[in-house]
Legacy VTK file of the C-alpha trace (Angstrom):
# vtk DataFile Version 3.0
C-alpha trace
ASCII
DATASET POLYDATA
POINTS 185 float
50.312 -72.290 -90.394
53.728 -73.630 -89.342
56.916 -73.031 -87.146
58.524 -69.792 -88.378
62.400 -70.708 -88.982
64.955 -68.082 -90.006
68.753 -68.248 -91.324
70.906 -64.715 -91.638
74.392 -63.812 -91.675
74.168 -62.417 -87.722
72.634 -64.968 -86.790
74.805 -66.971 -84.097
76.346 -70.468 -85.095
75.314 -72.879 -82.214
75.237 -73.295 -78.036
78.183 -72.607 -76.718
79.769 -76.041 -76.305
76.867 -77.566 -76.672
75.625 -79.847 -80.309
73.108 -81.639 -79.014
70.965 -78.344 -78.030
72.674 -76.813 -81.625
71.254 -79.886 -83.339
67.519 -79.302 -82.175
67.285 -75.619 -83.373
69.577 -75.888 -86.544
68.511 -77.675 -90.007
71.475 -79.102 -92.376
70.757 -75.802 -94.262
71.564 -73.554 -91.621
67.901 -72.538 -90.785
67.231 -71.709 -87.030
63.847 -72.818 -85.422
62.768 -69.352 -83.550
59.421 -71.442 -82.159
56.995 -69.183 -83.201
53.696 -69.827 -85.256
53.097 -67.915 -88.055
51.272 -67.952 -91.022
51.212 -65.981 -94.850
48.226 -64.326 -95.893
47.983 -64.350 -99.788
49.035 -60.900 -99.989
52.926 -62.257 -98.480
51.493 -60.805 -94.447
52.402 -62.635 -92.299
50.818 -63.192 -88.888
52.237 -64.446 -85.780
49.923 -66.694 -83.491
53.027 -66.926 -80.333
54.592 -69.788 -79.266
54.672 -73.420 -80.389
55.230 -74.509 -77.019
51.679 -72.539 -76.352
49.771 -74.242 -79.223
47.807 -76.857 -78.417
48.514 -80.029 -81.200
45.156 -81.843 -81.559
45.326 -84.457 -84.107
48.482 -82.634 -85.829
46.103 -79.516 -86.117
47.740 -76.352 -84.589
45.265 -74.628 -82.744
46.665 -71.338 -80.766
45.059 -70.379 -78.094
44.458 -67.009 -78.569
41.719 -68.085 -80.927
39.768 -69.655 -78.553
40.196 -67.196 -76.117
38.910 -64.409 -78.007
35.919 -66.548 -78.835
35.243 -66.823 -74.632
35.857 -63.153 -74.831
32.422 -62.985 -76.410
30.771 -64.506 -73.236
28.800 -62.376 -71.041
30.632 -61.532 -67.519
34.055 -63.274 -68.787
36.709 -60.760 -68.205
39.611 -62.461 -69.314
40.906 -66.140 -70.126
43.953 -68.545 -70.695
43.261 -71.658 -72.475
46.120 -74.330 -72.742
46.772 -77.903 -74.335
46.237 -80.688 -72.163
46.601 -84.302 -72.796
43.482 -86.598 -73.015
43.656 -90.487 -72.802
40.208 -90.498 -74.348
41.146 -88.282 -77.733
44.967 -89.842 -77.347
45.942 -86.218 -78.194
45.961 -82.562 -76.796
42.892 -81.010 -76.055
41.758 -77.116 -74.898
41.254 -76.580 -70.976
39.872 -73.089 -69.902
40.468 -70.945 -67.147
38.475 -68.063 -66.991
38.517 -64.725 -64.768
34.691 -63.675 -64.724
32.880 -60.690 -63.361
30.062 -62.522 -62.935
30.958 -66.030 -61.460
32.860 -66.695 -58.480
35.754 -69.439 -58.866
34.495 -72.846 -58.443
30.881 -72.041 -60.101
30.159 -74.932 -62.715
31.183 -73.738 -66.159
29.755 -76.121 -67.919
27.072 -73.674 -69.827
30.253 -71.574 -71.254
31.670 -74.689 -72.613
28.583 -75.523 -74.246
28.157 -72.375 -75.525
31.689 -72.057 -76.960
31.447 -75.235 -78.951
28.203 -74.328 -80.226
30.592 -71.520 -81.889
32.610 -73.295 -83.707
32.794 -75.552 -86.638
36.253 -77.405 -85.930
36.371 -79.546 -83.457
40.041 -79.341 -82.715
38.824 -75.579 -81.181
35.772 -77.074 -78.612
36.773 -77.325 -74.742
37.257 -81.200 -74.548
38.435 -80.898 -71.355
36.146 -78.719 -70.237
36.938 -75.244 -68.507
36.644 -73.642 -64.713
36.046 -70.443 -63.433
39.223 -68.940 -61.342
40.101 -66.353 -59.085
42.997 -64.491 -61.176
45.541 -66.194 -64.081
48.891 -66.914 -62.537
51.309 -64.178 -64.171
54.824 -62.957 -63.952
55.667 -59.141 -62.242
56.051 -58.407 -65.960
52.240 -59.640 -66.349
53.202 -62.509 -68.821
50.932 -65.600 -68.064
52.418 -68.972 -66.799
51.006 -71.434 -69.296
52.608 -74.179 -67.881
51.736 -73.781 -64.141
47.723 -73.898 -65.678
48.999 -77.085 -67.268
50.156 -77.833 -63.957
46.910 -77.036 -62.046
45.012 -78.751 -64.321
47.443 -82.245 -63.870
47.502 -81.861 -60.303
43.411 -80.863 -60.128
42.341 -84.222 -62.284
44.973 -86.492 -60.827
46.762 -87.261 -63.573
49.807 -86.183 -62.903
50.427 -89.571 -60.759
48.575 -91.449 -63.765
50.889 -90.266 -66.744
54.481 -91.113 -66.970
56.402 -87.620 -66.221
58.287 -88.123 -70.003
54.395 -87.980 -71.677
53.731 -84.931 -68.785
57.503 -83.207 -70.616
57.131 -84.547 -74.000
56.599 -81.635 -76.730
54.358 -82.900 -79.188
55.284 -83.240 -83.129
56.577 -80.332 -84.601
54.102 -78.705 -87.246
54.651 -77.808 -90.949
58.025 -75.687 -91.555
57.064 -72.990 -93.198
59.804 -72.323 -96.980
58.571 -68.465 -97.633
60.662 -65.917 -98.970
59.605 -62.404 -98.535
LINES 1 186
185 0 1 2 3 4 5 6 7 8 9 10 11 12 13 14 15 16 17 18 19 20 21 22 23 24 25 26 27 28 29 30 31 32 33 34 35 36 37 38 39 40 41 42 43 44 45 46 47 48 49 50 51 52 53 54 55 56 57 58 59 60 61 62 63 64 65 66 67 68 69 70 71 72 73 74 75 76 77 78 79 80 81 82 83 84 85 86 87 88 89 90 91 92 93 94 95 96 97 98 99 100 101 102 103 104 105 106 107 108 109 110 111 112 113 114 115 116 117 118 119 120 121 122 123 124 125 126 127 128 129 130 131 132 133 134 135 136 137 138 139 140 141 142 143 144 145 146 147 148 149 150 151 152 153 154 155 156 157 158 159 160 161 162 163 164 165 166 167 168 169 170 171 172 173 174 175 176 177 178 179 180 181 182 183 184
């Protein structure tokens, strides 16, 4: 699994005035950084997980979301769920945070039995809800429907108070970028 990066003939050169942005999304070789996670099956498919700025980087392990969600899919009475990367000063890396939309429990229930369940689930740990999850009204989207990751980051900052804790470069700071991906189709 890695960052999918791209290079083509009609492909633009660069920002508009601007090397330093250029410079982040470019390699030496020409190769642009699109920011999506992918990875190849042995059969040369190749499956897109969405954003890296949506992955959550514990350890250096890429975990995407959507994984976990579909896992708290499975739950009884959980209609739908976003799950983002926060930071934790106890792992010293990202960690999953759940916000769930439930038929069944009304927002501000204790969600503690979900998390257990969902780490009795899985095997890696980078998947389990170390930062536990909460039960919410609705997910905040766009009129398009697309969900606001980063205002649940947000929430989550704001709801634990540590937002005034941690410096607001560690809050902005994008974690290490993952394996490039060299695959020729």
């Amino acid at each position: 699994m890695g960052v999918m990066w791209i290079k083509s003939q009609t492909l633009m050169k660069g920002y508009y005035k601007d090397p330093k942005a250029t410079a982040k999304v470019f390699d030496k070789d020409g190769f642009y950084c699109i920011g999506d996670v992918c990875k190849f099956d042995q059969g040369n498919n190749m499956y897109l997980y969405g954003r890296d700025s949506d992955m959550i980087h514990y350890h250096g392990q890429i975990v995407p979301p959507s994984e976990i969600e579909a896992l708290i899919r499975e739950y009884p009475g959980v209609k739908y769920s976003a799950v983002v990367g926060v930071y934790s000063p106890k792992y010293k890396t990202e960690v999953a945070y759940a916000y769930i939309v439930s038929e069944t429990a009304a927002p501000g229930d204790d969600a503690s039995d979900l998390v257990t369940w969902l780490d009795s689930q899985v095997i890696n740990d980078a998947m389990k809800l170390h930062a536990g999850a909460e039960f919410i009204e609705d997910l905040p989207k766009s009129t398009a429907g697309k969900l606001y990751r980063m205002r649940l980051k947000q929430m989550y900052y704001e709801k634990t108070g540590m937002a005034e804790e941690l410096p607001l470069q560690q809050l902005q700071q994008q974690p290490p970028p993952p394996p490039v991906l060299n695959h020729n189709i």
